[in-house]
C-alpha positions as CSV (number, residue, x, y, z in Angstrom):
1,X,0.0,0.0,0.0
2,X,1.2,3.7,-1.0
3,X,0.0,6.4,0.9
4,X,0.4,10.0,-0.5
5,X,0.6,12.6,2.1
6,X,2.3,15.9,2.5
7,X,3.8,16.5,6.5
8,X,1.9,19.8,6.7
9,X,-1.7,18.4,5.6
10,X,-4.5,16.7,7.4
11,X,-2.6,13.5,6.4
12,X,-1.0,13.8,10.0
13,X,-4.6,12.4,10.5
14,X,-3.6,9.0,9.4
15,X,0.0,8.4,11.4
16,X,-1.7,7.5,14.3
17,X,-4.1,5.0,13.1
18,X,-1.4,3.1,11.3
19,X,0.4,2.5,14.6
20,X,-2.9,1.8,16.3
21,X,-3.1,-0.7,13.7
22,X,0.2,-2.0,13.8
23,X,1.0,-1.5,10.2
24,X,3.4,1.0,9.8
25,X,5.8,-1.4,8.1
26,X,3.1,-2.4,5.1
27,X,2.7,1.4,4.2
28,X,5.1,2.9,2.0
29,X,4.4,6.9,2.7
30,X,5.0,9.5,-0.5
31,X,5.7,13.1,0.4
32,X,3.9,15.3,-2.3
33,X,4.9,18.4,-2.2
34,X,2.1,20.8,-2.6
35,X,3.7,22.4,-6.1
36,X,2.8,18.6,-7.2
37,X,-0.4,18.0,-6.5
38,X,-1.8,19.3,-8.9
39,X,0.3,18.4,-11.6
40,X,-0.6,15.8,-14.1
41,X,1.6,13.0,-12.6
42,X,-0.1,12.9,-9.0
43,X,-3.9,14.2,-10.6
44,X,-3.9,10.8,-12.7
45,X,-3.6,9.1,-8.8
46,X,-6.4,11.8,-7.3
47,X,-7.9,14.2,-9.7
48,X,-9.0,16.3,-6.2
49,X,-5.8,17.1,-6.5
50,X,-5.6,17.0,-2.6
51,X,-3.6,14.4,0.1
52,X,-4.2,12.3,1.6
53,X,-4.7,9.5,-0.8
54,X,-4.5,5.4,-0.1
55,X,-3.2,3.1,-2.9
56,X,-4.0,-0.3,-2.2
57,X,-3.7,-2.4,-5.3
58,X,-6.7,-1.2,-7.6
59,X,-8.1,0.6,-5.2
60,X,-7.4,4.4,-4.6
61,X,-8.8,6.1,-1.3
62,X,-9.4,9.5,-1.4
63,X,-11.1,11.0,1.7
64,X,-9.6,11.1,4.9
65,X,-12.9,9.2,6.3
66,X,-12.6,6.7,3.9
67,X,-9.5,6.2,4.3
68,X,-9.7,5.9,8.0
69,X,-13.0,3.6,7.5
70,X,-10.9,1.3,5.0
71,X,-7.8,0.5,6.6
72,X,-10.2,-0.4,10.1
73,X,-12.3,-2.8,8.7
74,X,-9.3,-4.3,6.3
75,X,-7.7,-5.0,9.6
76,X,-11.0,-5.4,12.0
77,X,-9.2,-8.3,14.1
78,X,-7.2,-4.9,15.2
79,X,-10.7,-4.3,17.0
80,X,-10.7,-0.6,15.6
81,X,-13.8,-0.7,14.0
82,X,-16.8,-2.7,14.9
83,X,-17.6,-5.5,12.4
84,X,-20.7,-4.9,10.1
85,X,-23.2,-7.3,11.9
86,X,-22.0,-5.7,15.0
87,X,-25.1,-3.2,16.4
88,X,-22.2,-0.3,17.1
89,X,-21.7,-0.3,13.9
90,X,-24.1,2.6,13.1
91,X,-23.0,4.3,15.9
92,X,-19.5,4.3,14.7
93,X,-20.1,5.3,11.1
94,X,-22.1,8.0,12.8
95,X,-19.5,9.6,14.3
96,X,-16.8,8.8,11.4
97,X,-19.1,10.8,9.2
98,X,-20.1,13.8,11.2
99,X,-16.6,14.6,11.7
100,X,-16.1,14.9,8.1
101,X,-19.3,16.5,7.2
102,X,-20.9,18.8,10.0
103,X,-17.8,19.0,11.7
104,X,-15.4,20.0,8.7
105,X,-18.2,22.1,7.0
106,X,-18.3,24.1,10.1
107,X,-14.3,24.5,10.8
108,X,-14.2,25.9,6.9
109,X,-17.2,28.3,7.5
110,X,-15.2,29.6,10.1
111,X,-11.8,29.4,8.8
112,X,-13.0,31.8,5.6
113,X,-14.4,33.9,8.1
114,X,-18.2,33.7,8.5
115,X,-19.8,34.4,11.1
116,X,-22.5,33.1,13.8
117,X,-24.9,35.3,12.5
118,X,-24.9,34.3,9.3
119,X,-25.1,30.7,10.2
120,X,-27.9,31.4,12.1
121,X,-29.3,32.5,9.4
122,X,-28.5,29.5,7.1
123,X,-29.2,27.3,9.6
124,X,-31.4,25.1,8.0
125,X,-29.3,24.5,4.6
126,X,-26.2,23.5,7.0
127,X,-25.4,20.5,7.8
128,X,-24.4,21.0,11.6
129,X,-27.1,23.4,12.4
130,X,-25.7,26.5,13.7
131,X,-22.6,26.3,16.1
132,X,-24.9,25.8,19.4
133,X,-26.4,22.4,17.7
134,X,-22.9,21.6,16.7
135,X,-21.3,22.3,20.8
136,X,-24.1,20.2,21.8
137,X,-24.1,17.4,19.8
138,X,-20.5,16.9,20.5
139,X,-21.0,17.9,24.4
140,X,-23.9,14.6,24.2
141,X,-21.8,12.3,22.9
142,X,-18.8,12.7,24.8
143,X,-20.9,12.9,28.5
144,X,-22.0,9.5,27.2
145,X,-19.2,8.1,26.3
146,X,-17.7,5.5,28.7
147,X,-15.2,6.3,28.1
148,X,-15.1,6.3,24.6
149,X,-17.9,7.1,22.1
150,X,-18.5,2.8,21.7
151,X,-18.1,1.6,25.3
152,X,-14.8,0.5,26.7
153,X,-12.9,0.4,23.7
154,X,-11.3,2.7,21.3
155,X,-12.3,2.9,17.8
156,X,-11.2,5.0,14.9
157,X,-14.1,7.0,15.9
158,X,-12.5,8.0,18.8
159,X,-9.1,8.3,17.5
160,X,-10.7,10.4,14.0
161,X,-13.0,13.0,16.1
162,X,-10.3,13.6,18.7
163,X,-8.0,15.0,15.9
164,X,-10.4,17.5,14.9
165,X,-11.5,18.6,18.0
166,X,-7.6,19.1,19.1
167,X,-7.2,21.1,16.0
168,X,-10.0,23.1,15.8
169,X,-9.2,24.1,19.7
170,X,-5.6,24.7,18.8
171,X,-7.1,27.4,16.1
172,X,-9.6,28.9,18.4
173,X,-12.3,27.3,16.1
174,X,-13.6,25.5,18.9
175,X,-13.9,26.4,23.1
176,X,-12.2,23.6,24.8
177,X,-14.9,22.6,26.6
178,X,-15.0,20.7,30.3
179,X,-16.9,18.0,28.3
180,X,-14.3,17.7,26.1
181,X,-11.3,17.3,28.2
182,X,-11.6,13.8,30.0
183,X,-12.0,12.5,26.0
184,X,-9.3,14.3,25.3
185,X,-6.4,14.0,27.8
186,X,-7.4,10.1,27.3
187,X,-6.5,10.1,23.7
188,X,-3.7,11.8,24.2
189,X,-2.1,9.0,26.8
190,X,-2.3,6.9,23.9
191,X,1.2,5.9,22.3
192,X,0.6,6.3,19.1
193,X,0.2,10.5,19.7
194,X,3.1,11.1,22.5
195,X,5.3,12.1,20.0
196,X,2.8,14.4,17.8
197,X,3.8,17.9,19.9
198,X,0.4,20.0,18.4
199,X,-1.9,16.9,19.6
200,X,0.1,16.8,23.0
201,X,-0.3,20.9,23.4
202,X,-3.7,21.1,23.8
């Protein structure tokens, strides 16, 4: 498997899983420079034109979801990802899939600089809402968790919504909530993010 990534991209997203994983050695990682992406060389592997991108044989990966989704269930005995006759298995896709929609739609609202106002406005062509129904979804979720969003074990879930949550509150996109910070500080005992410094500084 090739993964295409670029070290100052949200492909940081995937280093942890593949150590949660345990298959750091099956991955051979390409560094595309952003001058590259969108040439014709790397647009023939991703015509997005973005990173990152998983190469697995014939099959090419291109959102950081899907690739998360992928890789657990290719190696579900890892225990990442619930199987698909497991009943958390809606729950999990759930939460995989508002952190890249409601979730990400809202950080890029806010990251070009529109306003609460206006989302209030446009409230009900959003997908998360307005930011209050966005707080509160997440501020549910994580009082319920126990203590993470499946039970007792970690999922990609987990390991997927803590990474935006730690970057939006590293941006000030997000308040760093007193809900949030038991999921948080838990994630970040985990090995396989002692030695990312951004994820540890929150």
């Amino acid at each position: 498997m090739k993964l295409y990534s670029n070290t100052r991209s949200r492909s940081n997203t995937i280093l942890p899983l593949l150590k949660e994983l345990d298959i750091e050695q099956q991955i051979e990682i390409v560094e595309v420079p952003y001058e590259e992406m969108h040439q014709p060389a790397y647009l023939k592997i991703n015509p997005m034109g973005k990173v990152p991108c998983l190469v697995d044989g014939e099959s090419v990966v291109s959102e950081t979801a899907a690739i998360f989704t992928y890789l657990a269930d290719k190696y579900v005995e890892k225990g990442l990802a619930p199987a698909l006759n497991d009943p958390k298995r809606g729950e999990y896709l759930k939460w995989m899939f508002f952190c890249h929609g409601p979730l990400t739609e809202y950080m890029d609202m806010k990251n070009v600089g529109i306003g609460v106002e206006t989302m209030n406005e446009k409230k009900g062509s959003l997908s998360f809402g307005n930011e209050t129904i966005l707080l509160n979804f997440i501020q549910t979720g994580l009082r319920q968790a126990k203590p993470y969003l499946l039970g007792e074990n970690i999922t990609a879930a987990d390991l997927y919504l803590a990474y935006w949550m730690v970057y939006a509150i590293s941006f000030k996109i997000l308040p760093y909530l007193d809900e949030f910070k038991p999921f948080i500080q838990r994630i970040q005992q985990r090995e396989s993010v002692q030695d990312v410094a951004w994820f540890q500084a929150v």
